[in-house]
C-alpha positions in Angstrom: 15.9 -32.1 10.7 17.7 -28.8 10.0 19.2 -25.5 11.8 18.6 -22.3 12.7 21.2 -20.0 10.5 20.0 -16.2 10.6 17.6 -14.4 12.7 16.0 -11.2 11.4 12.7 -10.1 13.2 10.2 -12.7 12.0 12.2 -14.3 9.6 14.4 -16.5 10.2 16.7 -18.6 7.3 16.9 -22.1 7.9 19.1 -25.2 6.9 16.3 -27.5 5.3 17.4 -28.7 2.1 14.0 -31.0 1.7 11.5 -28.1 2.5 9.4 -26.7 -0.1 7.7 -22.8 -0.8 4.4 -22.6 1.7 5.7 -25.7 3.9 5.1 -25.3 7.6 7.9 -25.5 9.8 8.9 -25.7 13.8 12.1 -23.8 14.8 14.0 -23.8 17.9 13.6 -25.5 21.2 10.5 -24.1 21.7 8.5 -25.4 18.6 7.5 -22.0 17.3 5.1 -22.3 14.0 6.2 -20.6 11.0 6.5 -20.7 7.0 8.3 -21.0 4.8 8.2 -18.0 2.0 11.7 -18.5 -0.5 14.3 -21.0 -0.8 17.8 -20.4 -2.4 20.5 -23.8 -2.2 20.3 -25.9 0.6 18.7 -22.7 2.9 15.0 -21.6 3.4 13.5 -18.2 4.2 10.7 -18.6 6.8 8.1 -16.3 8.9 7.5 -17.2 11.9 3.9 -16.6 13.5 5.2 -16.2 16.7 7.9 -13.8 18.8 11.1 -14.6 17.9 12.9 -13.1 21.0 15.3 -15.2 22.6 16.2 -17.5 19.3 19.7 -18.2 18.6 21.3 -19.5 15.8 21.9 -23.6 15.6 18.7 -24.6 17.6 17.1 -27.2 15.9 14.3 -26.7 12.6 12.0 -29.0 11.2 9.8 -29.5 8.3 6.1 -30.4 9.0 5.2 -31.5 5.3 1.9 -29.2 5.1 0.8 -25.9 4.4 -0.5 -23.2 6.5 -3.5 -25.3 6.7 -6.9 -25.0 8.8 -9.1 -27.4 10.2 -12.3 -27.6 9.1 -15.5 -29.5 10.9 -17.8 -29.3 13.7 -16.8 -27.2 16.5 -15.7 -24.3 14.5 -19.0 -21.9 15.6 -19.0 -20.2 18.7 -15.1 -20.0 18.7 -12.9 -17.7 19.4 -9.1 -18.3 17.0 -6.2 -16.3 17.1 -4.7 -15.6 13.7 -3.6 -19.3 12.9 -6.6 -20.9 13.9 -5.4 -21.5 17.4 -8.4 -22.0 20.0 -8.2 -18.9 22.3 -10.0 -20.9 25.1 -8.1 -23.9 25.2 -4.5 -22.1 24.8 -5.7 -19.9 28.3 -6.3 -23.3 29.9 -2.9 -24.3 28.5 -0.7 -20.9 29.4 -3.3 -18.8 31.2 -3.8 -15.3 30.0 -1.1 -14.7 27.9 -0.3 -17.0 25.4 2.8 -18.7 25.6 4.9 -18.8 22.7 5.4 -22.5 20.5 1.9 -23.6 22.9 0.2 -26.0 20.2 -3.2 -27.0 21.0 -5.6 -28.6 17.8 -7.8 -26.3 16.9 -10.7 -28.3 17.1 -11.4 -30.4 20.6 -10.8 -34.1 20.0 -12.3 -35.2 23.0 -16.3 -34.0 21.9 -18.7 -36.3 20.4 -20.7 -35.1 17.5 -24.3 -37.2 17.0 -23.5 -37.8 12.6 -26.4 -38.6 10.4 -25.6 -39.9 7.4 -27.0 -39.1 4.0 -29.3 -42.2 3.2 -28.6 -42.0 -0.8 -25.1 -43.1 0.1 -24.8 -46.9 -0.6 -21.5 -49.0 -0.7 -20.4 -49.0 -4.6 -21.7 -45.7 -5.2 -19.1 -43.3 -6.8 -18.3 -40.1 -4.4 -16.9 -37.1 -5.5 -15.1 -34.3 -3.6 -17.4 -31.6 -2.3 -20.7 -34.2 -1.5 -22.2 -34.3 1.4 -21.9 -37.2 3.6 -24.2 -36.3 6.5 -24.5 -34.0 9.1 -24.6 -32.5 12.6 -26.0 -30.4 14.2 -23.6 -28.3 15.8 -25.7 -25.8 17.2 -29.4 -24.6 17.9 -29.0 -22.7 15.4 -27.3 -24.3 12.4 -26.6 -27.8 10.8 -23.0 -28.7 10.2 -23.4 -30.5 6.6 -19.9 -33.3 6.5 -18.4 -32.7 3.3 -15.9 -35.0 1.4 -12.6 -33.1 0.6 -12.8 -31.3 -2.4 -10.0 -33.3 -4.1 -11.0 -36.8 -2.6 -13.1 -39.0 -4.7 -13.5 -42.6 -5.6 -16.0 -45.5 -4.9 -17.6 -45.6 -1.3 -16.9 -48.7 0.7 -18.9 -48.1 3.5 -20.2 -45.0 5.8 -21.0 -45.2 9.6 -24.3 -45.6 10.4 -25.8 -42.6 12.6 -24.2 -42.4 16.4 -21.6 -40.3 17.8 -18.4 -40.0 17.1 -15.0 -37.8 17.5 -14.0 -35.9 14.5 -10.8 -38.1 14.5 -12.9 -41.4 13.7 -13.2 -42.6 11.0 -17.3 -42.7 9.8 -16.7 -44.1 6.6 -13.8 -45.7 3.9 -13.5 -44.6 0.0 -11.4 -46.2 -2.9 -9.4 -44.0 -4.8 -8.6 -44.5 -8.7 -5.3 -45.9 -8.1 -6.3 -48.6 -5.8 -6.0 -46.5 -2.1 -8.7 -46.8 0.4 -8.5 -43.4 2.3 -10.5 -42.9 5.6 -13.1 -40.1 6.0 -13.8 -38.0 8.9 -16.1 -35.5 10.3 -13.2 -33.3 10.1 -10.1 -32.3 7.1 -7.7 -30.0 6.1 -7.3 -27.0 4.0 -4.2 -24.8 3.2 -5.9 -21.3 3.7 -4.0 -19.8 0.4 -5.7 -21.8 -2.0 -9.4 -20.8 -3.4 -11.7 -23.5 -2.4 -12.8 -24.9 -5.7 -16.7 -24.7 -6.7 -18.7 -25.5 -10.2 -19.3 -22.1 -11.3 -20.1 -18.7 -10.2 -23.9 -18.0 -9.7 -25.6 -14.4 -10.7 -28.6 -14.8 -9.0 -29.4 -11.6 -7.6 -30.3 -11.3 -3.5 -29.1 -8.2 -1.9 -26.9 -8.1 1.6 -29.8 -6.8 3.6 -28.0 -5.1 6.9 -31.6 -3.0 8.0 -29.3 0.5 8.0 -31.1 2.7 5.4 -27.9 4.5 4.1 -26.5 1.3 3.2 -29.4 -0.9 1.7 -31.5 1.8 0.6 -28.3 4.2 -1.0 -25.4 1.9 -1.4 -26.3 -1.7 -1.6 -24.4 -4.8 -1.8 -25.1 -8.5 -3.1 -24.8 -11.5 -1.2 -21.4 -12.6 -3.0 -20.4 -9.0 -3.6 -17.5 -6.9 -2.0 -17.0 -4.0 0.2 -15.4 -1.7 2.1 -16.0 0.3 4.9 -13.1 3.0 4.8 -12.5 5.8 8.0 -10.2 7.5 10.3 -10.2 6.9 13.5 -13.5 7.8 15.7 -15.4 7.8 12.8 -17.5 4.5 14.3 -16.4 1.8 11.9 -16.6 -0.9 14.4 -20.0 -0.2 15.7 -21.4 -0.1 12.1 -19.2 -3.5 11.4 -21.3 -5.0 14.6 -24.8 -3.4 13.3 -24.0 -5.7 10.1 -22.5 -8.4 11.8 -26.2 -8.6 14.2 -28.5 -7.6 11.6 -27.5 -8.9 8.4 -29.3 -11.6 6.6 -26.6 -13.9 5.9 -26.2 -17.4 7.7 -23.2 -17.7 9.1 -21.0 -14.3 10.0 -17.0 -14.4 10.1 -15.1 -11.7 12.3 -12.0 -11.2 11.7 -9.7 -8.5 13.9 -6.5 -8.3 12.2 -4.3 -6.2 14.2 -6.6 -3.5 15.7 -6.2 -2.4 19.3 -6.5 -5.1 21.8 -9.3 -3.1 24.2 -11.1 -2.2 20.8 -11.1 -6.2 20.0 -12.1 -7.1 23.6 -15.3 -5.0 23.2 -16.6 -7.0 20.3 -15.7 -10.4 22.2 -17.1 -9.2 25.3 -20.3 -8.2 22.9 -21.1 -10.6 21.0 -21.6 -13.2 23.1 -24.2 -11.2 24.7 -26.0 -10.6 21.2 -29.1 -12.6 20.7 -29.9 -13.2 16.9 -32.9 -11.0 16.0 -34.2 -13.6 13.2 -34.0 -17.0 15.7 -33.9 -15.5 19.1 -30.7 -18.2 19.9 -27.5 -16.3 20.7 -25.5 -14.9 17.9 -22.3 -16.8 18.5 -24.3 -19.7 17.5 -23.5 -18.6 14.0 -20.8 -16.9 14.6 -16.7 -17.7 14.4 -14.2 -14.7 15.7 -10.5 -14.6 14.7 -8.6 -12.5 17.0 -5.1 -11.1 16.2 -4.4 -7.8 18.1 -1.7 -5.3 17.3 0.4 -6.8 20.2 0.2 -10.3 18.5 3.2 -11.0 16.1 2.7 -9.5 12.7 3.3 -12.0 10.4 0.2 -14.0 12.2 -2.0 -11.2 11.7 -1.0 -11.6 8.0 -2.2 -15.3 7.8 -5.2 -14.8 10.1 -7.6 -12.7 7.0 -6.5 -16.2 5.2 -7.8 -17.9 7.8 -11.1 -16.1 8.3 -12.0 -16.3 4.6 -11.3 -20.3 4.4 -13.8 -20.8 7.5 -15.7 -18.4 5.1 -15.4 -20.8 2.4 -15.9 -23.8 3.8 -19.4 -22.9 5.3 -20.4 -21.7 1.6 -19.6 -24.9 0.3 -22.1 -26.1 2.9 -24.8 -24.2 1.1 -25.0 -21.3 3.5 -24.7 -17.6 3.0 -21.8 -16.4 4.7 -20.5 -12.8 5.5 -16.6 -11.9 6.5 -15.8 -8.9 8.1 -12.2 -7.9 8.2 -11.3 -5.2 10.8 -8.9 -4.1 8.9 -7.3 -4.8 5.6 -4.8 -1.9 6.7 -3.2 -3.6 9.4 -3.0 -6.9 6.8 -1.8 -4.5 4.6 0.9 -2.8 7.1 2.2 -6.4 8.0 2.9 -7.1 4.5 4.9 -3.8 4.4 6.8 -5.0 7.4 7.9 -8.4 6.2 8.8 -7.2 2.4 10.7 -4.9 4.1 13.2 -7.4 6.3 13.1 -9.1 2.5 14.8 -6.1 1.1 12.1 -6.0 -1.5 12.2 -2.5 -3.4 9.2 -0.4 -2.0 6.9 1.7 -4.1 4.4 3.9 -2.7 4.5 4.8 1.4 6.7 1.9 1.3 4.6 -0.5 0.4 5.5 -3.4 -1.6 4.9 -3.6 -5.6 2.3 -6.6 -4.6 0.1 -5.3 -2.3 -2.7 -4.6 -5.1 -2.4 -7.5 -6.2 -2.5 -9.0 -2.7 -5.8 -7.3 -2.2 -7.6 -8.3 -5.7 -6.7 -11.4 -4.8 -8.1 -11.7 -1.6 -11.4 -10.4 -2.4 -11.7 -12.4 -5.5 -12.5 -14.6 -3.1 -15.9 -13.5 -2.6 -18.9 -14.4 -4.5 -21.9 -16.4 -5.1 -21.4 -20.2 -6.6 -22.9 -23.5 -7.2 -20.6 -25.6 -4.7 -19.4 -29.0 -5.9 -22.4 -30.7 -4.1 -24.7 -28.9 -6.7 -25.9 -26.7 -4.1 -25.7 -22.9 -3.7 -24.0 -20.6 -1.2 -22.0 -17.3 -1.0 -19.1 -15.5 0.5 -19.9 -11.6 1.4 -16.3 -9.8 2.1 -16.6 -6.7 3.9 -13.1 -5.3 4.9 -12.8 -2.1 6.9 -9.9 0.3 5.8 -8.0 2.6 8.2 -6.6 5.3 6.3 -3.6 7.4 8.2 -5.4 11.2 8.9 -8.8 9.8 6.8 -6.7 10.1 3.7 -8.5 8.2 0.8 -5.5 8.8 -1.4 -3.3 6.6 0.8 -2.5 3.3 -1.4 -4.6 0.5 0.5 -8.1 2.7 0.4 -7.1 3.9 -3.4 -6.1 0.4 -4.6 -9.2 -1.1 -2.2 -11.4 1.2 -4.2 -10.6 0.0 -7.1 -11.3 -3.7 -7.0 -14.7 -3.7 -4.6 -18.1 -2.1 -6.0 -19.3 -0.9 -2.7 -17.9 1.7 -1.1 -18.4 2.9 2.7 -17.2 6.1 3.0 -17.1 7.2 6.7 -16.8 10.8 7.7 -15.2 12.3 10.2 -17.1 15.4 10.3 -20.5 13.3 9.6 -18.9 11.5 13.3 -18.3 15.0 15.4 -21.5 16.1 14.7 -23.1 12.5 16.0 -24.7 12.0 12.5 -24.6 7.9 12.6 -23.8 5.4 10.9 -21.6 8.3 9.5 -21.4 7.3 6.2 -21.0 10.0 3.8 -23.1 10.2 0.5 -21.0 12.1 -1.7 -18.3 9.4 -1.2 -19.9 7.0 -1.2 -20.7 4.5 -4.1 -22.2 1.3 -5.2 -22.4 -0.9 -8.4 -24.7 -3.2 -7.5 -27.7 -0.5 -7.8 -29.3 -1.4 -11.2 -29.0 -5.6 -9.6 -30.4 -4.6 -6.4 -33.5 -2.8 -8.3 -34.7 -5.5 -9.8 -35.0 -7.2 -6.0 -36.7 -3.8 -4.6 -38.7 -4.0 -7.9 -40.2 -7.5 -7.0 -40.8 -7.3 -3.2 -41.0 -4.0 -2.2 -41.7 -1.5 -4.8 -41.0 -0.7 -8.5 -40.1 2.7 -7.8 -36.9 2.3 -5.6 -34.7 3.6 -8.0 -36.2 6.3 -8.9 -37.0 7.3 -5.5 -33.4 6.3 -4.3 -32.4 8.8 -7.4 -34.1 11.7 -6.2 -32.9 11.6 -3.0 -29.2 11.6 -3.8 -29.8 14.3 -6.2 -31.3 16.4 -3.6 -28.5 15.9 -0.9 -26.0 16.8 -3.5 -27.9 19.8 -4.6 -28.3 21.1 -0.7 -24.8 20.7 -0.6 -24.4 23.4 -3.2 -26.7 25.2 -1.3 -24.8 24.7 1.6 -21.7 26.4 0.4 -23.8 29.5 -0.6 -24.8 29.7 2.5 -21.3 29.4 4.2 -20.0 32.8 2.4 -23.2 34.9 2.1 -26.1 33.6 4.3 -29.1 31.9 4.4 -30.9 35.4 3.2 -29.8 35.2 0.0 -31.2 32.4 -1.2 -35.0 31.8 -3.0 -37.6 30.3 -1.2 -37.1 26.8 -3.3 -33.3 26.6 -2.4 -34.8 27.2 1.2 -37.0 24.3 1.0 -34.3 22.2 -0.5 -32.1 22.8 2.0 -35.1 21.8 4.2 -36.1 18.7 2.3 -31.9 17.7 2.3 -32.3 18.4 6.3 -35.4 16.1 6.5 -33.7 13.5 4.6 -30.7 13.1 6.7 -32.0 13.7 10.0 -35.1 11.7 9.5 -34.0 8.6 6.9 -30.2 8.5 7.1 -29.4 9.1 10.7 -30.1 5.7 12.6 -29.2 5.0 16.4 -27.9 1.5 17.0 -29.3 1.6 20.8 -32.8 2.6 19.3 -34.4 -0.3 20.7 -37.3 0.2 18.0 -35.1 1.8 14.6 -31.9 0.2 15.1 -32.8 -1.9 12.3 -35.3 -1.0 10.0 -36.8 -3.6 7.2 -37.0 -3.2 3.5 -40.5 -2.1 3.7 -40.0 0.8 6.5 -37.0 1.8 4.9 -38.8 2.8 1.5 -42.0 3.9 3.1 -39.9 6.4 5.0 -38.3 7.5 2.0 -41.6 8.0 0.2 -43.0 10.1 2.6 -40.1 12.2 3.2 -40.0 12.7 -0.5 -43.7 13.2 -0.8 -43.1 16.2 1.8 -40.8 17.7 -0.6 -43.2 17.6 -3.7 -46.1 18.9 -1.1 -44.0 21.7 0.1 -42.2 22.6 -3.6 -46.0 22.8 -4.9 -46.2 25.7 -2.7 -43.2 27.5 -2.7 -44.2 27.5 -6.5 -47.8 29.1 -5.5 -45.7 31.6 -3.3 -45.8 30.4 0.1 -42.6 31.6 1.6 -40.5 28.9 2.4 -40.3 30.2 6.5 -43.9 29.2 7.0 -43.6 25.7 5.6 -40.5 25.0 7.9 -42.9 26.1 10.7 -45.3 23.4 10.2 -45.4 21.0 12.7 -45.0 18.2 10.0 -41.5 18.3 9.3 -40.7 18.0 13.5 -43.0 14.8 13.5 -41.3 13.2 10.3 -38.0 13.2 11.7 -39.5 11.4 14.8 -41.3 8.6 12.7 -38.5 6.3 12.5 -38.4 5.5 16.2 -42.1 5.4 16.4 -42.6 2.6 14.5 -41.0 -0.4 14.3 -42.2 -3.6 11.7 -45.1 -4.7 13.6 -46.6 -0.9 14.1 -46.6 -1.0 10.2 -50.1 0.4 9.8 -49.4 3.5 11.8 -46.6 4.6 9.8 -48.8 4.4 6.8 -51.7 5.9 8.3 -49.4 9.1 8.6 -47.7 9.0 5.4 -51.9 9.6 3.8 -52.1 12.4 5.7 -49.3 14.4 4.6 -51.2 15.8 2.3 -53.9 17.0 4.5 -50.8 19.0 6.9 -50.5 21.5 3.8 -54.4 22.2 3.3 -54.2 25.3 5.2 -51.5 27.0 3.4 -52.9 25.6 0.2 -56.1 26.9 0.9 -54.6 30.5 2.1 -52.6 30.7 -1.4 -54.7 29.5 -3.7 -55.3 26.2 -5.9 -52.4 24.8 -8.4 -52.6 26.8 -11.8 -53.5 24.7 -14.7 -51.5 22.1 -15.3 -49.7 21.6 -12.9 -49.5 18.3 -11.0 -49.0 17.8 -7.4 -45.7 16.3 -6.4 -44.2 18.2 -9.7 -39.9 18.3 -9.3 -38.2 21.1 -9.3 -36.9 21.8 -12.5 
């Protein structure tokens, strides 16, 4: 036992000579939870996680002899944490609506039986090595909670429970160690949530992050295992494009983590997503689904600890075998706690006042993603998507510049792209993604070898019409040619007809692989149609006239997956919507193919 010598904010210095760096610790008469971050002599430096209002010096301070650790077994889905894993539900039974501070409820209920089914290769005498899987449960409708051994436990199996229920706190089987000690296992253990999980090795299989929004599969895609970030100023709809993902994606098991945004902006995804049904089992979502919650009115050094938190859970489910996605809402606020506790530390600040860490902070946190063969010989992944709040939409402020340069997808949302209702408002001269030549070789193989070069064109045409655009601003739309017209045009179709998507379109709020490049296609197809002309002299006013280009934009919330054959019956016969003009103007000269670029 020790005392209470300083207060300062959240950190508070401590007499506890036995303590070590990253020991939890319980301070003052109410128990509050904190850590402990630098020793010097007989003293230690903790954060506290909770408010430290009302603390006086002397009031008693323990050592807990653990980490900032997280409990990981069944009964983790379908909750809702705050940022140190506490269960929101069972601290309102505790201290009602507001949490009281130094309330310590476990963070998984001890009380519910969980039907275990044990592995049947396991024999007594067999060897068993950290990471295995001893069984399961299944913890919802919707997904199989595999028991694992704890990564660093290993030894010869004694025996393992036969199948029944049991409380994560009973023992369901006994293993030897190699100096002689028989430790117990459980459907539950613990992991301190600043330590990597370890794994076998990275895997490069290629599977793409498939999220059914067109600007970000189809233009800017990301891997399963791969790393982005959603960056945007305020109003710029970050957090409804972070709940598209979050419903649609193709991952397994989805991590939410709100690290200090606005307590009403938090409240609408936990008022939402229990509502959600899952599009691929019908179940509701939260059956695979885990929220941490840490407001802006929570105490900041918890909304520090609670993206640790998120991307342990994260972990731990890979290791299962699944595919997992984290989204962190947002690394800014994680990033803006850091600036507040290295500031009570008197660290020297660098840029905005950040401290000299915070890059590597961030590279170390999303190293943390990726694709691996787990230590059970299976494979899983971690997806981290983190949004980024700039001040004013400034990409030059440190966390979106050094955030940029350690993930390979990049998010850019646009204000302007926002006011003018153009959603998800991601904008495509921003915008970026390394994982294009990886993702081809998917497209390639299950929906069509000429994705990239489709993909290609595209971009180049919405960075030509803005150009264009520019001209237009200073002189008018009069003095341009009739190509640039119908690029302009083409650019218009493009966005308005592929890249804008509504998230309450019943029918094209998520659109497959296959619709997105068949829309694609046949937007692209109109531009080679109409550019064939243009070249034979059609003025570029009486293609824009054609009733074609209206009905494009319209296709995407006419037909959904299962209205497949529709679509494509209307893609043939674009070709046929030109005859007239073609017919007015004359054949091709010699030569020339149809569909021909512009040079």
């Amino acid at each position: 036992m020790g005392k209470i010598l300083e207060i300062n904010g959240p950190l508070v210095k401590l007499e506890l000579p036995q303590t070590v760096i990253g020991e939890q610790v319980r301070v003052g008469r109410l128990g509050l939870v904190g850590e402990v971050i630098g020793r010097e002599g007989e003293t230690a430096l903790a954060q506290l996680y909770e408010d430290t209002a009302g603390l006086r010096p002397g009031e008693v301070a323990e050592g807990l002899g653990w980490p900032l650790s997280v409990e990981l077994g069944p009964g983790l889905l379908g909750a809702i944490f705050d940022g140190v894993q506490r269960p929101l539900a069972a601290v309102r039974e505790h201290s009602g609506d507001r949490i009281a501070r130094g309330v310590a409820v476990p963070s998984l209920a001890r009380d519910t039986r969980w039907h275990f089914v044990p592995e049947p290769a396991w024999r007594a005498g067999t060897a068993l090595a950290g990471g295995e899987v001893l069984g399961s449960v299944r913890e919802t409708a919707s997904i199989t909670h595999r028991i694992l051994v704890p990564p660093l436990l290993g030894g010869e199996l004694l025996e393992l429970a036969p199948e029944g229920d049991y409380t994560i706190e009973e023992a369901i089987g006994r293993v030897k160690l190699a100096d002689g000690r028989i430790e117990k296992l459980r459907l539950f253990h613990r992991w301190p949530v600043r330590t990597p999980r370890p794994f076998r090795q990275r895997d490069h299989a290629v599977a793409p992050l498939l999220t059914g929004q067109r600007i970000l599969d189809t233009f800017y895609p990301l891997l399963k295992g791969g790393k982005a970030a959603i960056p945007g100023p305020f109003g710029a709809g970050k957090t409804m494009l972070q709940q598209q993902i979050v419903r649609w994606c193709n991952a397994e098991i989805v991590v939410y983590v709100g690290c200090g945004e606005r307590g009403n902006e938090l409240t609408d995804v936990l008022e939402f997503m229990p509502e959600l049904k899952d599009p691929h089992t019908g179940r509701p979502l939260l059956e695979r689904t885990l929220l941490v919650a840490n407001t802006s009115n929570m105490p900041v050094v918890a909304r520090e600890a609670s993206i640790y938190v998120g991307i342990t859970l994260a972990e731990y489910f890979r290791d299962q075998g699944y595919d997992v996605v984290m989204v962190a809402d947002s690394t800014s606020r994680w990033a803006e706690a850091l600036r507040e506790v290295s500031g009570r530390l008197g660290q020297m600040p660098v840029e905005e006042g950040y401290p000299a860490y915070l890059g590597s902070r961030l590279a170390a946190f999303y190293e943390r993603a990726g694709r691996v063969e787990t230590l059970a010989g299976g494979h899983g992944s971690v997806t981290l998507i983190g949004a980024v709040s700039p001040p004013g939409g400034d990409f030059s402020e440190p966390v979106t510049s050094h955030t940029k340069e350690i993930i390979q997808t990049f998010w850019a949302l646009s204000k302007e792209l926002a006011d003018a209702r153009h959603y998800p408002a991601v904008d495509w001269l921003e915008s970026f993604s390394g994982y294009v030549s990886s993702a081809a070789k998917w497209w390639a193989q299950h929906v069509d070898p000429d994705w990239e070069t489709a993909r290609a064109e595209a971009l180049d045409l919405l960075a030509a019409s803005e150009e264009l655009q520019r001209i237009v601003n200073l002189v008018g739309v009069e003095a341009l040619s009739s190509e640039q017209r119908w690029t302009l045009e083409a650019a218009s179709l493009i966005k308005e007809g592929l890249l804008q998507q509504a998230a309450t379109d019943e029918v094209d709020s998520y659109a497959s692989p296959e619709k997105q490049f068949a829309l694609l296609a046949a937007l692209l197809e109109i531009r080679h149609q109409g550019l064939r002309l243009v070249r034979l002299g059609v003025p570029a006013r009486r293609l824009i006239q054609l009733p074609l280009l209206a009905q494009a934009r319209r296709w995407k919330s006419q037909h959904g997956a299962d209205d497949f054959d529709a679509l494509k019956a209307k893609i043939a016969a674009i070709p046929a919507a030109f005859e007239p003009l073609l017919e007015e103007y004359g054949t091709p000269a010699a030569g020339t193919q149809p569909g021909e670029a512009a040079a």
